[in-house]
C-alpha positions as CSV (number, residue, x, y, z in Angstrom):
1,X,0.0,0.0,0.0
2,X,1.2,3.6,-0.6
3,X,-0.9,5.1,2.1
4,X,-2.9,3.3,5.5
5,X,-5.1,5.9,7.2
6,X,-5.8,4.1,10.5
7,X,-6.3,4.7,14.1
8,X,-3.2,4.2,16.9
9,X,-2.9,0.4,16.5
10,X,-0.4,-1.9,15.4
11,X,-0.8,-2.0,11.8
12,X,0.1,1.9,11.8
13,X,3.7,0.6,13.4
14,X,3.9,-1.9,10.7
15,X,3.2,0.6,8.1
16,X,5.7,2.8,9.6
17,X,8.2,0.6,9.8
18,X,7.8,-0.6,5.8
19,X,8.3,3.1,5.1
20,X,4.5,3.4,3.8
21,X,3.0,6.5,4.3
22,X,0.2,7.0,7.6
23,X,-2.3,9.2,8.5
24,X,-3.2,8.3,12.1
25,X,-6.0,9.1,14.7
26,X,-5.3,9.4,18.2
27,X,-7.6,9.1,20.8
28,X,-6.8,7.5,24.4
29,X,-3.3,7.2,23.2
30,X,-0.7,9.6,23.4
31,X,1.0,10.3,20.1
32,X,4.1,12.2,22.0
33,X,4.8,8.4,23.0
34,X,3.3,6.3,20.7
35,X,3.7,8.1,17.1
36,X,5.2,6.0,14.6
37,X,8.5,6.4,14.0
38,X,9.8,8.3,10.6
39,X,9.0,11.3,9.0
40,X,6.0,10.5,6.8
41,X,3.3,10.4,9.2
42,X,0.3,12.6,9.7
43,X,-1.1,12.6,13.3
44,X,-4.2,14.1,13.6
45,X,-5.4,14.6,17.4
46,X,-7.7,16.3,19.1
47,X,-8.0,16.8,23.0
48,X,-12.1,16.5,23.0
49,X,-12.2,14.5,26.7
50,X,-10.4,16.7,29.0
51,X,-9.2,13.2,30.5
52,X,-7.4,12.5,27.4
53,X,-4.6,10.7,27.5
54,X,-6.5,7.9,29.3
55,X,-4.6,5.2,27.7
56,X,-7.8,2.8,27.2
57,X,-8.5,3.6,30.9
58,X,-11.8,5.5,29.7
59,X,-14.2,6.3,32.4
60,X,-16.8,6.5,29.8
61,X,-19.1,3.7,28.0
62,X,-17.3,5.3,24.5
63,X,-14.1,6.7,23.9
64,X,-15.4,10.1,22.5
65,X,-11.8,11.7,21.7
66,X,-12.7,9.1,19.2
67,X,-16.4,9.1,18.6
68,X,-16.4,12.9,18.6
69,X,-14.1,13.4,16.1
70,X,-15.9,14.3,12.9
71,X,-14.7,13.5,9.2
72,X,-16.1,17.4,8.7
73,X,-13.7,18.6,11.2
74,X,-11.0,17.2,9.8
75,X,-11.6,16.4,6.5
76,X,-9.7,19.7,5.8
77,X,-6.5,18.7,6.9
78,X,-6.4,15.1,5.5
79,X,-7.3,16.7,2.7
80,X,-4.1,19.1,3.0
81,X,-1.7,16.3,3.8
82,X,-2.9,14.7,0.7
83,X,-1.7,17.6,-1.0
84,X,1.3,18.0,0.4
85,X,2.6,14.1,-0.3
86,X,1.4,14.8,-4.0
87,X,3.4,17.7,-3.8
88,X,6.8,16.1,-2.6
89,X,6.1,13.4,-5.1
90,X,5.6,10.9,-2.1
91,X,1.8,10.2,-3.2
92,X,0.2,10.2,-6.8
93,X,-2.2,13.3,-8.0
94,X,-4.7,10.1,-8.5
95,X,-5.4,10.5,-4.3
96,X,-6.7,14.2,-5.1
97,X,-9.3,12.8,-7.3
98,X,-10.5,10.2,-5.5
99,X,-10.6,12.4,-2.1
100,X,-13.0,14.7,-4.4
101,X,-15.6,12.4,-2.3
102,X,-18.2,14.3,-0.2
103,X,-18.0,13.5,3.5
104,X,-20.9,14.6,5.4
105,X,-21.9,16.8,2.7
106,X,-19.1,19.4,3.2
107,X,-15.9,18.8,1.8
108,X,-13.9,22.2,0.7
């Protein structure tokens, strides 16, 4: 794969360590400790749960650093790192077409 948009989990660690390109979301993690390793990673993060890091300690019946991150509110920044990989020849200009794809109705 050229590209493995994920959440923090192991595959993002294998990806990063075969050099593929990843676009990770972090939630009950930390990504100051657990980012993958490399330079060609995208961590997108978002302290929603003011208990966040909990480490999967959650005191709640849903981990909503997760569940509250919307693909509107970020959308814009995947979106931007797409065009920044095409644009240091690290992804192909075929990702911008594809990503033309509305998500929730509002994609810039």
């Amino acid at each position: 794969a050229d590209l493995l948009i994920c959440n923090d989990s192991g595959p993002m660690h294998m990806a990063a360590a075969l050099g593929t390109l990843t676009l990770s979301f972090f939630g009950p993690g930390d990504a100051r400790v657990f980012r993958p390793w490399g330079v060609h990673h995208k961590i997108i993060e978002r302290d929603l749960c003011r208990y966040r890091p909990c480490f999967d300690n959650c005191r709640f019946d849903q981990n909503y650093c997760l569940t509250k991150l919307l693909p509107t509110e970020v959308w814009p920044e995947i979106l931007q790192q797409f065009h920044d990989w095409v644009s240091q020849g690290k992804l192909s200009q075929g990702i911008l077409r594809r990503s033309e794809v509305q998500i929730g109705g509002s994609v810039p």
